[in-house]
N, C-alpha and C positions, 0 to 999 in steps of 0.2 A: 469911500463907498459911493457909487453912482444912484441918481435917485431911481433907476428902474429894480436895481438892487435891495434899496432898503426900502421900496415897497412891497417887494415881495417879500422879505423878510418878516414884514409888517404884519403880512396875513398869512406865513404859512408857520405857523404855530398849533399846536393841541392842546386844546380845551376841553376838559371832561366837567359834566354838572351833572351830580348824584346820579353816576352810573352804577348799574344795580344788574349782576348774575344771580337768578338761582335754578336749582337742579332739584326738582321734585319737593320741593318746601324747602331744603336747606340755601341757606340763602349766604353765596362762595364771595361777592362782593357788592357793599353796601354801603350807598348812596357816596361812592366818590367821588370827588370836584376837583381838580387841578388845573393848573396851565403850565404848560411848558412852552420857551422860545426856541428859535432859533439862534445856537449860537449857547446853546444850556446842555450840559450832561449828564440829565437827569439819571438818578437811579432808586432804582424802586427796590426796596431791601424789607426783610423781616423774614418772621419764622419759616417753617414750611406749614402751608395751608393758608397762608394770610391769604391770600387772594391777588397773587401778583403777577402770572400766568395769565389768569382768570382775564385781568384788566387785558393784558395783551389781545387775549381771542377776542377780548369783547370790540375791541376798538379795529381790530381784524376781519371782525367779521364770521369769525369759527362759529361763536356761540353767539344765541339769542340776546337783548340786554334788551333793559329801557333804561330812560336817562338819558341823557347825551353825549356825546363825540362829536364834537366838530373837528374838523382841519381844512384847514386856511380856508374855511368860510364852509365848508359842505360837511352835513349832520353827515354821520358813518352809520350810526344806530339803524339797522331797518334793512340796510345795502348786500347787495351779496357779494361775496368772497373777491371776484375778478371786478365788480366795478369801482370796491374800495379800493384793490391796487391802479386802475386805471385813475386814480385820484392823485397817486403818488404816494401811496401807503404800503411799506415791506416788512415783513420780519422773518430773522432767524428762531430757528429751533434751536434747544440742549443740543441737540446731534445733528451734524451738518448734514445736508440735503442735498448733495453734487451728483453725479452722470460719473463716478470713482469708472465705467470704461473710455470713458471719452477726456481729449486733453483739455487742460486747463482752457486754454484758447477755442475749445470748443463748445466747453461749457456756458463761457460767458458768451457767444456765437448766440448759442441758444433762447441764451437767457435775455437778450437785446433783442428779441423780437424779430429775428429775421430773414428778410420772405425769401428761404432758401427750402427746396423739398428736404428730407431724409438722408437721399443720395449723396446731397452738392453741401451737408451741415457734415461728413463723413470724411470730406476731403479737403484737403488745404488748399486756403484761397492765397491769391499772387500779393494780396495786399490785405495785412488786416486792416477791419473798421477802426476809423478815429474814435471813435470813442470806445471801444473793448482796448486800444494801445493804451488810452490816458489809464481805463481803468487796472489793467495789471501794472501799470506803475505806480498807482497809487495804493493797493494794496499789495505791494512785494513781489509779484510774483510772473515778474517780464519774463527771466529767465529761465520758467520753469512753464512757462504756454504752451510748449508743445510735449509735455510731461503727461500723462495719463494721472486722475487728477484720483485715483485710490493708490494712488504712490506716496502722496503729499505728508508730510506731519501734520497730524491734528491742528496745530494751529493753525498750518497752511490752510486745510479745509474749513474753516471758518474763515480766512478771509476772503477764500475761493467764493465762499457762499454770502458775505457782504457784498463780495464786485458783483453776485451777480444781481442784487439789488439796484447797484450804483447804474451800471448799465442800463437799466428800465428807468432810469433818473425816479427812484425813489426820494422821496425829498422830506419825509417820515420815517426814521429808522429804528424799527423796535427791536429789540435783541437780548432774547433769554437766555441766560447765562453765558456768556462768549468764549468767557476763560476757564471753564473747568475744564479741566487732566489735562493745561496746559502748562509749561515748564512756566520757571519765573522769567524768562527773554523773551517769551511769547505773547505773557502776560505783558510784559513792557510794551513790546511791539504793537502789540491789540491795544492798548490805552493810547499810545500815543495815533495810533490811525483813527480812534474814535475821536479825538482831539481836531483834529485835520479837518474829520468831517464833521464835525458837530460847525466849525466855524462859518456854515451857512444851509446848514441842516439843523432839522429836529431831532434830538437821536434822545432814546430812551430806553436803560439797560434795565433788565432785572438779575440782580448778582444777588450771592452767598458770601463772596469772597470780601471782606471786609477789609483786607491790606490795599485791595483793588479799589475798592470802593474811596478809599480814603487817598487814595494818590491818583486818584481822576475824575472824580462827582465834583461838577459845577454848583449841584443841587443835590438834596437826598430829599424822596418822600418815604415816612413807614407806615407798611401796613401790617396789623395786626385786627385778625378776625373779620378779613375783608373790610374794615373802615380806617381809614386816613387816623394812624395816632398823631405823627409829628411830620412837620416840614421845615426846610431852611436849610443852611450849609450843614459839612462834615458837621464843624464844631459845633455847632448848633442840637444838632439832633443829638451827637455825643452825649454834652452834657444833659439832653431830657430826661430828670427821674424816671419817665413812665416808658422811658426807650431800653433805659438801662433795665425795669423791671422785668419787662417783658421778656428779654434775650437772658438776663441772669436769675431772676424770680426776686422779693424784697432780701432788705437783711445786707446788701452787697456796698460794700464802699463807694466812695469815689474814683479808689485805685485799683480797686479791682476793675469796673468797670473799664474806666482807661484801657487796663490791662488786655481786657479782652477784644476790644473796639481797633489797636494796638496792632491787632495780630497776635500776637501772644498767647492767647488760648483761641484761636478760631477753631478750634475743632468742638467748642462749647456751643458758640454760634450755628456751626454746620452742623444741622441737627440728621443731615442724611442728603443725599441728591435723586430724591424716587422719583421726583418728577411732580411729588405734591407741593403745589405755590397757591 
């Protein structure tokens, strides 16, 4: 690695200190601290309502917080919507967010910022940009750019909707849930692209899916009740008595537990996909 490389590596990390959402008294998350690096695959896992969403919008910008968000060096807290991405901060939604009439190679057109009118983003240019080339082949989808991008499979449209992050050289990748009502190839697919880009990105997933979770988290933090229960690797958080409590209630073995963490009973775990995190 080059030393202009692992200085920016250096500083482009997320750091959260006791950041705090609440919504008319109830209070959605509460006083979390973390750091994530570059080069880590964080995922943010727990019931529905812990507050894992919540951390996304806050550190986005959606919702109000106090507390802190930095990345790579600038508080987030305070910022509004368009100047936190101008920082190099993106995320995905549950449901992908694409231009489904316009073609893949359009979309990302778009999404790279460029100073083209309405007219001349409508019509095929003689040469694509270098960097929308690099990014449909890094996310899969070279041969399908001039594909109209509500044609795509579900999977497709979530990576349609990471490149178009990658493009705007997002260098923060927050990404709520990626792989739901995705097949298990897609699911692979989608782990192994967050892999790719984690390895000089910030990337930080909130899943349900716990077979996912366990064959691609660098790192796991859980929340339960908006506050930080456990942190450390799969194995780690696995075996937390108070990890296991929470997802199965007391009374539950060691192999149940397993069991469920496993894949095995995720349908115990997924306690529904309404959208409450």
């Amino acid at each position: 690695m080059n030393p202009g490389m692992s200085s920016r590596m250096s500083r482009d990390y997320l750091e959260l200190a006791k950041l705090s959402v609440s919504f008319d008294g109830f209070v959605a998350v509460d006083q979390v601290s973390m750091s994530v690096l570059p080069g880590e695959l964080r995922f943010l896992i727990g019931p529905n309502g812990a507050g894992k969403t919540t951390v996304l919008d806050a550190v986005s910008g959606l919702v109000a917080a106090t507390g802190s968000a930095r990345y790579a060096g600038h508080e987030l807290v305070g910022r509004k919507v368009h100047r936190i991405n101008q920082l190099g901060v993106g995320r995905t939604f549950q449901t992908a967010t694409v231009f489904e009439g316009l073609s893949v190679l359009q979309n990302l057109d778009i999404a790279a910022g460029s100073r083209r009118t309405a007219g001349t983003l409508l019509r095929r240019r003689a040469q694509t940009p270098p960097e929308v080339a690099e990014t449909l082949e890094t996310i899969g989808l070279t041969d399908l750019a001039d594909a109209p991008a509500g044609v795509l499979a579900h999977g497709q449209k979530q990576w349609l909707e990471i490149g178009m992050l990658l493009v705007q050289d997002a260098r923060l990748l927050m990404l709520d849930e990626p792989v739901a009502g995705m097949s298990h190839e897609e699911k692979t697919e989608t782990g192994q692209l967050l892999r790719r880009l984690a390895t000089d990105r910030t990337v930080v997933v909130v899943e349900h899916d716990m077979d996912f979770m366990r064959s691609f988290a660098t790192s796991v933090t859980v929340l339960h009740t908006g506050k930080v229960l456990a942190e450390g690797s799969v194995a780690q958080v696995q075996a937390d008595p108070r990890v296991q409590e929470v997802y199965l209630g007391p009374g539950y073995s060691a192999e149940e537990a397993e069991a469920v963490f496993s894949g095995a009973a995720e349908s115990t775990i997924r306690t529904g996909s309404d959208g409450s995190n």
